[in-house]
LUMRO-930552 format. One record per residue: residue in one letter; residue number from 1; x, y, z of N, C-alpha, C in turn. Coordinates in steps of 0.2 Angstrom, whole numbers, plus 5000, padded with zeros to 4 digits. Example, Ala and Ser with C-alpha at 12.3 -4.5 7.8 and 13.67 -1.06 7.14 Angstrom:
2
<site A, 1, <5066, 4972, 5039>, <5062, 4978, 5039>, <5066, 4984, 5039>>
<site S, 2, <5064, 4989, 5035>, <5068, 4995, 5036>, <5064, 5000, 5039>>
// end
This chain:
80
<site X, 1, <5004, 4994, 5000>, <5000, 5000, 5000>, <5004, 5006, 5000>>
<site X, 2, <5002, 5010, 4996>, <5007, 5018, 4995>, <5005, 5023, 5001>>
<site X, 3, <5007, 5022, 5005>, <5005, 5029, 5009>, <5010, 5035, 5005>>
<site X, 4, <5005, 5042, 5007>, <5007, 5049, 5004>, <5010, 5053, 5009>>
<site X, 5, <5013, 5058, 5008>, <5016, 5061, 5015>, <5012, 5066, 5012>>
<site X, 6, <5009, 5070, 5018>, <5004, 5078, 5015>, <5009, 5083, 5020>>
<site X, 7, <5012, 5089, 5015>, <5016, 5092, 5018>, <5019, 5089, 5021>>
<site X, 8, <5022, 5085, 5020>, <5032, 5081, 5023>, <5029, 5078, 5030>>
<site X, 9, <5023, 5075, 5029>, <5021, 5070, 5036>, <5016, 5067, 5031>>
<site X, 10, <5015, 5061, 5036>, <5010, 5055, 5036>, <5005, 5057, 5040>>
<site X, 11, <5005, 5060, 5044>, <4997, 5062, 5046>, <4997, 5069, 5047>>
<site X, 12, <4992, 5074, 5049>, <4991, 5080, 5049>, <4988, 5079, 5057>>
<site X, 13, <4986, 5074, 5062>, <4985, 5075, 5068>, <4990, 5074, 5074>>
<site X, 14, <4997, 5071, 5073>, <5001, 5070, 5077>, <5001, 5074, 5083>>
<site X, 15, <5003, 5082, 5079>, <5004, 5088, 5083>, <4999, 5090, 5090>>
<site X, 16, <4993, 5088, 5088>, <4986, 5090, 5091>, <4987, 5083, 5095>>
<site X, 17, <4989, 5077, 5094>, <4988, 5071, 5099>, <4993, 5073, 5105>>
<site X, 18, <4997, 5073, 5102>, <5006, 5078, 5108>, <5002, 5082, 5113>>
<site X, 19, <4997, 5087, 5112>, <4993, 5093, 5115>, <4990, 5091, 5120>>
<site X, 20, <4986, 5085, 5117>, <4981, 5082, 5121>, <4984, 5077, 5126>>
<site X, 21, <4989, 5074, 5122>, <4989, 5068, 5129>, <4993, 5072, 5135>>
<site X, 22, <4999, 5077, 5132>, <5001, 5082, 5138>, <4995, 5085, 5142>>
<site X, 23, <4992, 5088, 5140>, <4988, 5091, 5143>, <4982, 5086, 5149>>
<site X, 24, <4982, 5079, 5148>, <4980, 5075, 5149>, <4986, 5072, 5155>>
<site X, 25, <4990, 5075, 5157>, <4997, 5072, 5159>, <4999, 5063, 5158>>
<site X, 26, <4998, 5063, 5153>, <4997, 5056, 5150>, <5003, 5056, 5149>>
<site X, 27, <5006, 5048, 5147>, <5014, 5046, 5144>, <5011, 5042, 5138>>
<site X, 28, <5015, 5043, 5134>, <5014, 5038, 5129>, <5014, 5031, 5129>>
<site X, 29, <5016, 5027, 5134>, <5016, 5022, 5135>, <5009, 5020, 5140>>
<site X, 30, <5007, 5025, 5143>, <5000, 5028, 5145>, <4992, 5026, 5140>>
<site X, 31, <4995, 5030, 5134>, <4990, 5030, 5126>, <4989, 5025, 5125>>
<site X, 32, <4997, 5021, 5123>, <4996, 5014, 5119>, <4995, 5011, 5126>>
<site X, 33, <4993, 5009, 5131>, <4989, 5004, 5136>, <4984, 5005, 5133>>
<site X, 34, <4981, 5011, 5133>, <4973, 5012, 5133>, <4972, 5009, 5128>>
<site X, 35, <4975, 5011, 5120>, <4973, 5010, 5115>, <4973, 5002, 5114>>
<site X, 36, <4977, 4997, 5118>, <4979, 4991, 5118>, <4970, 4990, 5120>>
<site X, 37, <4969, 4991, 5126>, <4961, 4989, 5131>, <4957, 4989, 5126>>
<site X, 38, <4957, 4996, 5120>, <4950, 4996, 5115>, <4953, 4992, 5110>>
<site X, 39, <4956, 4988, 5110>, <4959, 4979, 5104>, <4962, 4983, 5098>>
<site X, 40, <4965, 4991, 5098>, <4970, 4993, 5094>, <4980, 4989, 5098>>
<site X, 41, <4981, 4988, 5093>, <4990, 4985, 5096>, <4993, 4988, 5094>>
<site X, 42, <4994, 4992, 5099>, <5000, 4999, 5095>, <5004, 5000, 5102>>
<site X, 43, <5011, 5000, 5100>, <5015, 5001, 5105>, <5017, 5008, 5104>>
<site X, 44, <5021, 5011, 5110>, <5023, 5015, 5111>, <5027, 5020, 5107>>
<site X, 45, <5032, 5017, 5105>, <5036, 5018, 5099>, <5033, 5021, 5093>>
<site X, 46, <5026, 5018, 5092>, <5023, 5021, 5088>, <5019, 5027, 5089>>
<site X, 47, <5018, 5028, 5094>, <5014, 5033, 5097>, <5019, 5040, 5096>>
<site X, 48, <5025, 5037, 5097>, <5031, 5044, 5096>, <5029, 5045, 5088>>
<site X, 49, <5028, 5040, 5085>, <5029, 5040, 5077>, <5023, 5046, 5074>>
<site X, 50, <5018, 5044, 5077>, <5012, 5047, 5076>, <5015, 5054, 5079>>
<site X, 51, <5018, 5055, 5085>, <5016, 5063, 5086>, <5020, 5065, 5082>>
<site X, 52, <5028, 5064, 5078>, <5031, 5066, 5075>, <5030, 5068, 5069>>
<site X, 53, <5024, 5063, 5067>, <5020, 5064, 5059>, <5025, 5058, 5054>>
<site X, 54, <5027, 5054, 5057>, <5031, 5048, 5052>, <5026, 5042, 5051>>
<site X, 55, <5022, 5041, 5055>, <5017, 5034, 5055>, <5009, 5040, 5055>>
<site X, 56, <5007, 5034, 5048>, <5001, 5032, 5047>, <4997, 5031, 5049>>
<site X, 57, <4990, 5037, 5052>, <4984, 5035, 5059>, <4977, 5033, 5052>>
<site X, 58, <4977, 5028, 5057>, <4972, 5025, 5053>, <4964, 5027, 5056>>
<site X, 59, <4958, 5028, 5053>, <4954, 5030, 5053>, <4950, 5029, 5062>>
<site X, 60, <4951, 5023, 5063>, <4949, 5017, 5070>, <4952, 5019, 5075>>
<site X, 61, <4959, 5021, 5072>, <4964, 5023, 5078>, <4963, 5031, 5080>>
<site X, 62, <4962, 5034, 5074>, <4958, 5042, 5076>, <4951, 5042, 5080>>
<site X, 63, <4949, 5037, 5079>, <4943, 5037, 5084>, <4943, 5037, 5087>>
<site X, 64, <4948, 5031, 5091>, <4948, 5028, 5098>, <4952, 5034, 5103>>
<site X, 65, <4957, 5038, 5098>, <4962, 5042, 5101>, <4957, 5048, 5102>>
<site X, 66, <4953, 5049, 5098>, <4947, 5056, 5101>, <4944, 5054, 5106>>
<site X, 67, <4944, 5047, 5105>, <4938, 5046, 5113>, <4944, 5047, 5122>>
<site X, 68, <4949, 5044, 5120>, <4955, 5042, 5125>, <4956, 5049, 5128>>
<site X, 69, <4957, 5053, 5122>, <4960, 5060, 5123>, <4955, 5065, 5126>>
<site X, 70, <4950, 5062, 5124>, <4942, 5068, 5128>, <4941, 5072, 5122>>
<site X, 71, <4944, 5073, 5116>, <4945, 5079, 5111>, <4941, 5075, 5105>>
<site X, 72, <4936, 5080, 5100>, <4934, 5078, 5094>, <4938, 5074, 5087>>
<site X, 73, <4936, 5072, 5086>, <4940, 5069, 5079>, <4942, 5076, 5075>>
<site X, 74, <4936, 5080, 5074>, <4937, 5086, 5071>, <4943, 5091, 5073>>
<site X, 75, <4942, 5089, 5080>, <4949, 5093, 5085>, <4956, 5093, 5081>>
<site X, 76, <4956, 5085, 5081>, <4962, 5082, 5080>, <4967, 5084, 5074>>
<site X, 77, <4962, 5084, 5071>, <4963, 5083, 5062>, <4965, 5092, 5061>>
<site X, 78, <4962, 5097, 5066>, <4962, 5104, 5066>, <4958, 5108, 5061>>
<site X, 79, <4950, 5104, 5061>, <4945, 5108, 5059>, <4940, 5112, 5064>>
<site X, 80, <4943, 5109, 5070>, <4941, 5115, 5075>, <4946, 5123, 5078>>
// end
């Protein structure tokens, strides 16, 4: 599968997930537990990848991570 980079990253919500889960005083090994409990398998590592914009958030994981984080999908993505 070809993933695209939009503006020189892989996702356009990383920045806004870093926001949240700090502001959450969450750790990223924090995130990926939770997102482990809702049947996403994502380790921690990835979670760095995602805020830095180098991995790929997939639709399901955007959902679960709005729910995790208390914050909109729309938040995330920065149409709010």
């Amino acid at each position: 599968m070809k993933i695209y980079d939009y503006d020189g990253k892989k996702n356009i919500c990383g920045e806004r997930i870093h926001e949240a889960r700090c502001k959450l005083r969450m750790t990223q090994s924090d995130l990926a537990a939770k997102l482990q409990l809702a049947d996403i398998i994502i380790e921690r590592n990835s979670i760095s990848r995602i805020e830095i914009g180098t991995r790929f958030v997939a639709d399901y994981e955007l959902r679960e991570l709005s729910k995790i984080l208390k914050v909109s999908v729309d938040w995330l993505l920065g149409l709010e």
